[in-house]
C-alpha positions as CSV (number, residue, x, y, z in Angstrom):
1,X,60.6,8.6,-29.0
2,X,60.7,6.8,-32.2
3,X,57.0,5.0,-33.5
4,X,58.7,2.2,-33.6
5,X,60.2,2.7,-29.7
6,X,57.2,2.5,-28.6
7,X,56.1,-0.3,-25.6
8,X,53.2,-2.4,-27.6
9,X,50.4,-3.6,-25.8
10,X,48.2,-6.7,-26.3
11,X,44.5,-6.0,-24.4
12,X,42.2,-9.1,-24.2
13,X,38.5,-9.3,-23.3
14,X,35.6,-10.9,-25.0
15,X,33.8,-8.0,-23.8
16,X,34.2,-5.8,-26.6
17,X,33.4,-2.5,-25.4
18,X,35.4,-3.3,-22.2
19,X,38.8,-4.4,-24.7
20,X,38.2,-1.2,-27.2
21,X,37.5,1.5,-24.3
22,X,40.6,0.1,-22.6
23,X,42.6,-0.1,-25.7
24,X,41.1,3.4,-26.6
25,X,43.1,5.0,-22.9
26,X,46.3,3.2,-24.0
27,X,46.2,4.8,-27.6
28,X,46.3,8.1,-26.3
29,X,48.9,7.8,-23.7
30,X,50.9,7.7,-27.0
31,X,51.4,2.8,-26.8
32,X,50.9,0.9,-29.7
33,X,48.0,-1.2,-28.7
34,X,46.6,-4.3,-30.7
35,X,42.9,-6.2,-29.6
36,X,41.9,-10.0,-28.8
37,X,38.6,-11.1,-27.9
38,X,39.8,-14.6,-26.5
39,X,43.0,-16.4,-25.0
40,X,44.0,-18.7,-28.0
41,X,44.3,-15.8,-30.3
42,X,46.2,-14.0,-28.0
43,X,48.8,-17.1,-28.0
44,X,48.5,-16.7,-31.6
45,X,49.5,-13.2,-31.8
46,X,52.4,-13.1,-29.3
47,X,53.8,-15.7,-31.8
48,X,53.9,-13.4,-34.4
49,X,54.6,-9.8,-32.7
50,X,56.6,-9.3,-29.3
51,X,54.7,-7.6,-26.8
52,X,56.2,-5.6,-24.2
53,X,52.7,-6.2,-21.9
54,X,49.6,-7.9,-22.0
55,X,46.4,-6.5,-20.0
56,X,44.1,-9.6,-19.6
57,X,40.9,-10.4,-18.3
58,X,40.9,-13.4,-16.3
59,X,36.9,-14.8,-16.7
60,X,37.1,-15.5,-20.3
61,X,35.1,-18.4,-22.2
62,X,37.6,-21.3,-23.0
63,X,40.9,-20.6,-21.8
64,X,40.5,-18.2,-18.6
65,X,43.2,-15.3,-17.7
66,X,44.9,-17.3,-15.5
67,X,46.2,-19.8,-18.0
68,X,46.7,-17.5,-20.8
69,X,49.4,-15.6,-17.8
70,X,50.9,-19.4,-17.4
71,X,51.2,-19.7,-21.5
72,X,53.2,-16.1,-21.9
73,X,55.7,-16.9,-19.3
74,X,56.5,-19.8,-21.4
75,X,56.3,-18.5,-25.1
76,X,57.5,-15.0,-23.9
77,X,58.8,-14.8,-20.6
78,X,59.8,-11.1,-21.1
79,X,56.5,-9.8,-21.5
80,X,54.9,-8.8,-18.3
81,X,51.2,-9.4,-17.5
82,X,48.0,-7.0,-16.1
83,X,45.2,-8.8,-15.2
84,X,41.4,-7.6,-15.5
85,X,39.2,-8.8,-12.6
86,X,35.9,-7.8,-12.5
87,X,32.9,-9.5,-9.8
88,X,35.4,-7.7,-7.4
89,X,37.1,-10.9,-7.0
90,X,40.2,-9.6,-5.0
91,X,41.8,-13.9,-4.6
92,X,41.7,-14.3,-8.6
93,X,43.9,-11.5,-8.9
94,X,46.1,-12.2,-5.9
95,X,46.4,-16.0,-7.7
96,X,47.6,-14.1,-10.9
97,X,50.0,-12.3,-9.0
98,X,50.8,-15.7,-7.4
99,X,51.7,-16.9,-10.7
100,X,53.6,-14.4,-12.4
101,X,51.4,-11.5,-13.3
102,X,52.8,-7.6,-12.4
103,X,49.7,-6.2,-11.5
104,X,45.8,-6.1,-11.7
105,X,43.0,-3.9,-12.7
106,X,39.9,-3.7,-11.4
107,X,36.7,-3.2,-13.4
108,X,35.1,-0.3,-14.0
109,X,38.5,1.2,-14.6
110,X,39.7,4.0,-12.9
111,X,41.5,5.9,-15.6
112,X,44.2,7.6,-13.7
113,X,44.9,4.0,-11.9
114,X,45.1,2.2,-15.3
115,X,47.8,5.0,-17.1
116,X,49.6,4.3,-13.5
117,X,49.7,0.9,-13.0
118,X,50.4,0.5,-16.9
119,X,53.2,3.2,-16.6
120,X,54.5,1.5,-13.5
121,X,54.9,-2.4,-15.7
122,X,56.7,-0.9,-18.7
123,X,58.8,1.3,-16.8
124,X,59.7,-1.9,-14.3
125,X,60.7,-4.4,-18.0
126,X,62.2,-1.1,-19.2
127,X,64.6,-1.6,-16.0
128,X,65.0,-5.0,-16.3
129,X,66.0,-5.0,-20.2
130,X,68.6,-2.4,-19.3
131,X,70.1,-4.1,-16.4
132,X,70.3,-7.5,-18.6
133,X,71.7,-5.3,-21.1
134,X,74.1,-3.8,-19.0
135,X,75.4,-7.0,-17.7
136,X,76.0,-8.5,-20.7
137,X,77.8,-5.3,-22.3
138,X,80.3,-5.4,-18.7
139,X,80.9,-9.7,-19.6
140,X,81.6,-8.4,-23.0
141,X,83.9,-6.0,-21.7
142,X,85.7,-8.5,-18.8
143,X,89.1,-10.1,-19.8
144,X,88.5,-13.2,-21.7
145,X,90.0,-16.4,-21.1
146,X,93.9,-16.5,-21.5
147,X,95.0,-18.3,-24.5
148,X,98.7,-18.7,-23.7
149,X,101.4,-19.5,-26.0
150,X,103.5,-18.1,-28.4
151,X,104.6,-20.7,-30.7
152,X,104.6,-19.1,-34.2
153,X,102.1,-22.6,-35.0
154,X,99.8,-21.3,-32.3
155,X,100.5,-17.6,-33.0
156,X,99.3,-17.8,-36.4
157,X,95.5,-19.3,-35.2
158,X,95.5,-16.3,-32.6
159,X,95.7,-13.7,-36.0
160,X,93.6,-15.2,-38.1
161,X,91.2,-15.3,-35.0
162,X,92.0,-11.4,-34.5
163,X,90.3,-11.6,-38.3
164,X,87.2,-13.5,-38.3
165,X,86.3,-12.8,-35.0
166,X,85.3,-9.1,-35.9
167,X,82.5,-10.7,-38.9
168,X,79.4,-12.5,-39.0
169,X,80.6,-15.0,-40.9
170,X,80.0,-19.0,-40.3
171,X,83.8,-20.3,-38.4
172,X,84.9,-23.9,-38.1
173,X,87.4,-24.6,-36.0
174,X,89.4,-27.8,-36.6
175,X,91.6,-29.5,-34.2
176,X,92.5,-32.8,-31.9
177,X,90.4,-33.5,-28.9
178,X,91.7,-31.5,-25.8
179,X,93.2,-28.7,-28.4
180,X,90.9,-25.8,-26.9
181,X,88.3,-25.5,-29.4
182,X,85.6,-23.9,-27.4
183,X,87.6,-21.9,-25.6
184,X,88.5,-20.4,-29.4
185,X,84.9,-20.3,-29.7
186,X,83.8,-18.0,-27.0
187,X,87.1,-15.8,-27.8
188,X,85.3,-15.6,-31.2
189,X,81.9,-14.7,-29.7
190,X,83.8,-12.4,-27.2
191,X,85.5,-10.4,-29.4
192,X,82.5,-10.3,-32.4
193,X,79.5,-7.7,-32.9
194,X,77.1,-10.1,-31.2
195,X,78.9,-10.0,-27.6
196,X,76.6,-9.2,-25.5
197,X,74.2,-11.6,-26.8
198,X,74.2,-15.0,-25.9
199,X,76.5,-17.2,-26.7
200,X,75.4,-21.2,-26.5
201,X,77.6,-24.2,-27.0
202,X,76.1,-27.8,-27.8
203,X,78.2,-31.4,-28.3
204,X,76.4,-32.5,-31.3
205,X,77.9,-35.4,-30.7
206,X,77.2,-36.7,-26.9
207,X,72.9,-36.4,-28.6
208,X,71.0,-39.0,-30.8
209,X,69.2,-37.4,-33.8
210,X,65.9,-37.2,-31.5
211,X,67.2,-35.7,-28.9
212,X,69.2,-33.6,-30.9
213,X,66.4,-32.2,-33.0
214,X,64.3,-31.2,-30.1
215,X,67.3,-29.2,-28.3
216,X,67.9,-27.0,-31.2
217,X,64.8,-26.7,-33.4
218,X,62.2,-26.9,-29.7
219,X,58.6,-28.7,-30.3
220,X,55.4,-27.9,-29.8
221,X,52.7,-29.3,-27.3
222,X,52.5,-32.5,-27.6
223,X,54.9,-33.0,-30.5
224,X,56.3,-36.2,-28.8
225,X,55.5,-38.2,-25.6
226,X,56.3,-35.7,-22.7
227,X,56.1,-32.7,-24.7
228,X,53.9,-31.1,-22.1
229,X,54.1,-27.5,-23.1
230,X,55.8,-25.4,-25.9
231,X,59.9,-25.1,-25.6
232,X,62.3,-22.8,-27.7
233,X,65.4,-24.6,-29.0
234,X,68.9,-23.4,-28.7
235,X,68.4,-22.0,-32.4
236,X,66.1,-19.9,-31.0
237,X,67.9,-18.8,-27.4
238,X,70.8,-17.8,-29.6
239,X,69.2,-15.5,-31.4
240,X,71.5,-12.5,-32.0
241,X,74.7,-14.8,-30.9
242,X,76.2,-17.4,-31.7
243,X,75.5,-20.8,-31.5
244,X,78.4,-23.4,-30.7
245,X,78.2,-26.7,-32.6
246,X,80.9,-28.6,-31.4
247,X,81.5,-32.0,-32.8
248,X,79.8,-31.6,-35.7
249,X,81.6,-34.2,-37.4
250,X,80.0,-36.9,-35.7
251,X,75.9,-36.1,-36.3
252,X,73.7,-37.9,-39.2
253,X,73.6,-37.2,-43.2
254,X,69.2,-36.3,-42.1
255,X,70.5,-34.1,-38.6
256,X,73.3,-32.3,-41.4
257,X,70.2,-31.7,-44.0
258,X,67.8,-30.1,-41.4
259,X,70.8,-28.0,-40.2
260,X,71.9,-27.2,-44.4
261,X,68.3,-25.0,-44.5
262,X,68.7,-23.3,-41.4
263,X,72.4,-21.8,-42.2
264,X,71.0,-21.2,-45.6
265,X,67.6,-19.4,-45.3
266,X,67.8,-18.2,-41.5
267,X,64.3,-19.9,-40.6
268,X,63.4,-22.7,-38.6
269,X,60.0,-25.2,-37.9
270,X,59.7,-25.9,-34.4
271,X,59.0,-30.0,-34.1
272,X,55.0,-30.5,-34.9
273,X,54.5,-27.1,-35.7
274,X,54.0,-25.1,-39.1
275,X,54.9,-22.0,-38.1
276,X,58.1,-20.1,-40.0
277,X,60.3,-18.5,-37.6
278,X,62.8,-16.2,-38.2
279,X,66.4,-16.3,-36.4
280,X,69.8,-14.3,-36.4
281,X,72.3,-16.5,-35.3
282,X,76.5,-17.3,-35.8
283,X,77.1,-20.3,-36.1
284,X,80.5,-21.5,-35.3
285,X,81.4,-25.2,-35.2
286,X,84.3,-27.6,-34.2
287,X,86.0,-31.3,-35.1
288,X,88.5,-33.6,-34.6
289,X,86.9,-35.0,-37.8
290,X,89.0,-34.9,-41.5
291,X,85.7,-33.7,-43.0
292,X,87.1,-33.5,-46.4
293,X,87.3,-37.2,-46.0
294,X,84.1,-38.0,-44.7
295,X,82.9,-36.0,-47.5
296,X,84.6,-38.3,-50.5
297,X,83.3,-41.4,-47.8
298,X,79.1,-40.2,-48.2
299,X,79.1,-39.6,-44.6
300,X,79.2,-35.7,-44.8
301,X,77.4,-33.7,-47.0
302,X,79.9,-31.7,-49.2
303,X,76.8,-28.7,-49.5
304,X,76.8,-28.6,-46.0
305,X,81.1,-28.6,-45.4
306,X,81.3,-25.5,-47.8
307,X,78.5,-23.5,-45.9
308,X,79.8,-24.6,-42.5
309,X,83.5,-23.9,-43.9
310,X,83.1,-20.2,-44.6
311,X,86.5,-19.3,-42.8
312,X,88.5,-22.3,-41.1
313,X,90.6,-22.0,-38.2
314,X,93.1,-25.1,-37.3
315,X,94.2,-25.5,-33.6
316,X,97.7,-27.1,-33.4
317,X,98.3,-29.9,-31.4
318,X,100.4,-30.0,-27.8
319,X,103.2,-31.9,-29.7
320,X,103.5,-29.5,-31.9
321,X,104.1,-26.6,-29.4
322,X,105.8,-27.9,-27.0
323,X,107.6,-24.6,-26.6
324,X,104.5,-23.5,-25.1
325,X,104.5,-26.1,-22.5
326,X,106.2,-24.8,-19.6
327,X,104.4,-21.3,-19.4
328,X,100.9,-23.6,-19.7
329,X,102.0,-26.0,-16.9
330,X,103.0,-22.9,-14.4
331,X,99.4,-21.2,-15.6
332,X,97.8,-24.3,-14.3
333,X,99.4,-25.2,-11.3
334,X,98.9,-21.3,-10.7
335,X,95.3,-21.8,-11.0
336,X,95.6,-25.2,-8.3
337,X,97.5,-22.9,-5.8
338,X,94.7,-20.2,-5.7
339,X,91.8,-23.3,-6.1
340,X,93.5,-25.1,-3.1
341,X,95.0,-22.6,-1.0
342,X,98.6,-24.3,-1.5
343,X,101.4,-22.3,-2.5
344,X,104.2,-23.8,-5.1
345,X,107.5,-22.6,-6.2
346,X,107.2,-24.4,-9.5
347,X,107.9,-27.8,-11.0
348,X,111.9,-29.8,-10.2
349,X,113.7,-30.2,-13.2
350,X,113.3,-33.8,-13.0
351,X,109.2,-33.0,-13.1
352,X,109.5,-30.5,-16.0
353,X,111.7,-32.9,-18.0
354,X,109.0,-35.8,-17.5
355,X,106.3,-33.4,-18.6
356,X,108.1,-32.7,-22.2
357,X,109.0,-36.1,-22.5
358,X,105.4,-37.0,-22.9
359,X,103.6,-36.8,-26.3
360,X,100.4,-35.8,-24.7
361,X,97.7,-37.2,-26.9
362,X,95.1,-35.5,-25.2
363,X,96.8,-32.0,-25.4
364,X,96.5,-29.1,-23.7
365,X,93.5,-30.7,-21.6
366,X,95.4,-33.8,-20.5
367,X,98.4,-31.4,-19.4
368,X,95.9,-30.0,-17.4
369,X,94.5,-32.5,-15.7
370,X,98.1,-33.9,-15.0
371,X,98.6,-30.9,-13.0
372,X,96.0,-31.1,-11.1
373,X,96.7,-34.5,-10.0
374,X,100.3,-33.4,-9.4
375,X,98.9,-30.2,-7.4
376,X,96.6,-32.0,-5.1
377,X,99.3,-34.5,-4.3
378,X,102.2,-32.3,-4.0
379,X,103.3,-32.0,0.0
380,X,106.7,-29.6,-1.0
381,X,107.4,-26.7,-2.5
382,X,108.3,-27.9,-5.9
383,X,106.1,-30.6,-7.8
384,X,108.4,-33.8,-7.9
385,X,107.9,-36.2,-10.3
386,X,106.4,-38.4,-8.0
387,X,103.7,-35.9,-8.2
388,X,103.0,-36.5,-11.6
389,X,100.5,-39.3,-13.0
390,X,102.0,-43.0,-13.0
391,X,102.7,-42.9,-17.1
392,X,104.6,-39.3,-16.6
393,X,106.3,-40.9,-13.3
394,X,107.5,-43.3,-16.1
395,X,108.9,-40.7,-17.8
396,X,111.2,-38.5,-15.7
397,X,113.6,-41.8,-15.5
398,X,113.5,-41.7,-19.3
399,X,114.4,-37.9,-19.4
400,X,116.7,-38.3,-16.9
401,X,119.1,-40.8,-19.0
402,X,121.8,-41.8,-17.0
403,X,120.6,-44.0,-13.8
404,X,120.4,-41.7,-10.6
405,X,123.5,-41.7,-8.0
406,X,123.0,-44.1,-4.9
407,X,120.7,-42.3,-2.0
408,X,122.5,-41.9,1.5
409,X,120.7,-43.0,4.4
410,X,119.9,-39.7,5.0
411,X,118.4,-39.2,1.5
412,X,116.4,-42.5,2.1
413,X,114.6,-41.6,5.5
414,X,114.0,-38.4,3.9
415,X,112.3,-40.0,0.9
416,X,110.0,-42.3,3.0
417,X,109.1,-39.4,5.5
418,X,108.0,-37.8,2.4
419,X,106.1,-40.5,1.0
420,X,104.4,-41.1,4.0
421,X,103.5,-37.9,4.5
422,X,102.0,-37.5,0.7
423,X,99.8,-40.8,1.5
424,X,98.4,-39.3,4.6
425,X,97.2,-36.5,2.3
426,X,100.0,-33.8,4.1
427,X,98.9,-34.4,7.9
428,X,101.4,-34.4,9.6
429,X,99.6,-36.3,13.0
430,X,98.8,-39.3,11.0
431,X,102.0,-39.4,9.2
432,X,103.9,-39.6,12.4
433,X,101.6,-42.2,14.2
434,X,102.7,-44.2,10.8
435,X,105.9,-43.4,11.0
436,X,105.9,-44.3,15.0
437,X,107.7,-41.1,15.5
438,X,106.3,-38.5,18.3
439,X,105.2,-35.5,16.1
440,X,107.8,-33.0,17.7
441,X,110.2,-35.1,16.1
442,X,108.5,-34.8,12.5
443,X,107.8,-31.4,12.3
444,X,111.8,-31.0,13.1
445,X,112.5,-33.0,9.9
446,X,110.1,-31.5,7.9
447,X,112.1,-27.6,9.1
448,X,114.9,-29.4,8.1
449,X,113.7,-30.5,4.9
450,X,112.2,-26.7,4.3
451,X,108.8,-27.6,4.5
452,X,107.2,-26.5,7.8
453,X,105.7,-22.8,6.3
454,X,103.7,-23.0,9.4
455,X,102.9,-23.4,12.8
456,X,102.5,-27.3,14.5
457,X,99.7,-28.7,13.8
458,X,97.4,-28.0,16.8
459,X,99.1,-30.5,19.7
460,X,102.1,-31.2,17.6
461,X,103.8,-29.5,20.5
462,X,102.9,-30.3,23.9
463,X,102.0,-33.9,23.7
464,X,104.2,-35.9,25.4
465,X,107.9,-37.2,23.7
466,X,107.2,-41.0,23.1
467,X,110.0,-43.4,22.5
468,X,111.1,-43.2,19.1
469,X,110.7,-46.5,17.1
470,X,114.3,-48.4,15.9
């Protein structure tokens, strides 16, 4: 195993002889081990150095064992924790264990129990890592999220995604509300170096500057009111990813300096602390902002539009592919019929013609919410356009041009049957009591209609025929 492969342990224990002859069995079972004789400068080390374990005692002047355990599951959750107990006080190690700790040792050490139960910790994060490891690597490997469409418009974002995806470089993507931009973003994670790191998204602009300062950069103890304990930003959870910065456009000239040094030297300060910090993150970021204009208005920093507009990628519109339409509306009322457990045979042509009508300005989000509403009121086989939301019913008479033919009679009952039925949310019981039919009779004019898949409803048939009303 490489030196620098090596687990490193942190001992601590104001006792020095105690710390060094402990730290002296770890050196020559081959870890690199480091000393503190007290709790705070063990807090101040893990800051600096990652530890893969900590051996601890827990009576210590000052801060005690037990809250030094509490203080690395919250700066460094993935280091695991041995506790020291002398006084052969079996509860104060059972209340480290309690709390989070791996294991204890007992003073005087037994040697062969502490290379065994220091063996048995690393060996246990050792598995952990590699599991977390592994699951990220099979998400990394998992089809992605479908972008569908093959308008030459769209086609020509997909290829220059196929291009930046693959680098490090800073991405942001430009488009109209609704247009998919995060969806672009975790392709671009997906299909990057960094995949099976995390990948975290934040809407710059649904945060005041406060609030967004603390969720990115983190704070110290009691850098605010509230700030109870230490707390990593999203800056810092990114590390190795890529960090999503959606909205961008819409954050403050002081939020887009703070963010400027970041993207250019790599470091951060944690709120109310002093302390450099290193990171190693992507940063991609979205608009529906014309930054270039904000930029000749003052309200965007042009130093800060050049470093976050490394490589651009514009997302086109709804309007603008409308070619793509009909393939994205079957994909999403494919998606209700396996949500809701209905099954659809597609859209009428009347529906179809109302939904490319529309000029969607909420694109490709609004179509899919339209759907939804259409598949959740839909009671036939075919989405009608009565389906459809009230503006799109508006539009399938527009599509439609010439006024439709007169309804027969028979046309007509069938048309209020159905709109009963759809009000009643598809049961049939309640629709006949409505209709004052006996439901025998329905569920014959719903075969005849070719819309009873199944059997009656569960004493649709053997109640007793009622008079008919009319």
């Amino acid at each position: 195993m490489k030196r620098e492969d090596m687990p490193r342990i942190l001992v601590v224990d104001d006792e020095e002889a105690i710390r060094s002859g402990l730290a002296e069995i770890l050196r020559e079972e081959g870890y690199e081990v480091d000393e503190r004789p007290d709790a705070q400068s063990a807090l101040n080390g893990i800051r600096d150095q990652i530890y893969d374990l900590i051996c601890t005692d827990v009576r210590m002047p000052g801060m005690d064992g037990l809250e030094l355990l509490q203080r690395v599951k919250v700066e460094s959750p993935e280091t695991e924790v041995i506790v020291i107990t002398g006084f052969a006080s079996l509860q104060s190690a059972v209340d480290a264990v309690k709390r989070g700790a791996e294991d204890y040792l007992a003073k005087p050490f037994d040697l062969d129990e502490v290379r065994l139960t220091v063996k048995r910790a690393l060996e246990k994060k050792a598995l952990r890592d590699k599991q977390q490891k592994l699951e990220r690597r099979v998400a990394h490997l998992s089809p992605g999220p479908q972008l569908i469409g093959k308008a030459p418009i769209f086609m020509r974002a997909l290829q220059l995604l196929d291009r930046v995806a693959p680098t490090n470089s800073t991405v942001l993507i430009l488009g109209e509300t609704g247009t998919g931009k995060e969806l672009i973003a975790r392709e671009i994670h997906r299909r990057s170096p960094r995949a099976a790191e995390p990948f975290i998204p934040i809407n710059c602009g649904a945060l005041p500057d406060t609030l967004l300062e603390s969720e990115l950069f983190g704070y110290a103890k009691g850098a605010f009111t509230g700030a109870d304990k230490p707390t990593q930003g999203l800056f810092e959870a990114a590390d190795r990813g890529t960090l999503f910065l959606d909205e961008i456009g819409n954050i403050t000239l002081g939020m887009q300096s703070r963010l400027l040094r970041v993207l250019e030297t790599g470091e951060l300060l944690r709120l109310g602390e002093r302390k450099v910090r290193k990171i190693d993150v992507r940063i991609v970021s979205a608009t529906n902002a014309d930054l270039k204009k904000a930029v000749e208005r003052g309200s965007f920093r042009q130093d800060f539009f050049y470093r976050l507009n490394v490589l651009s990628l514009e997302l086109p519109p709804l309007r603008e592919r409308m070619e793509d339409l009909p393939v994205l509306a079957g994909h999403f009322l494919d998606s209700c019929s396996r949500r809701f457990g209905k099954k659809f045979e597609g859209f009428s042509k009347e529906a179809l013609a109302a939904l490319q009508a529309h000029h969607w300005p909420g694109n490709v989000r609004e179509l899919e919410n339209a759907i939804e509403h259409a598949a959740i009121l839909c009671v036939t086989p075919q989405v009608l356009p009565e389906d459809l939301p009230g503006e799109l019913r508006k539009k399938a008479v527009e599509a439609g041009g010439a006024p439709p033919a007169p309804l027969t009679l028979d046309d007509l009952e069938k048309q209020h049957i159905l709109s009963i039925l759809r009000d009643c949310g598809g049961h049939r019981g309640r629709t006949a009591d409505v209709l004052g039919i006996n439901r025998r009779t329905l569920y014959r004019k719903l075969i005849e209609y070719g819309m009873a898949r199944g059997a009656p409803e569960e004493g649709e048939g053997d109640e007793t025929p009622r008079p008919e009303s009319g």
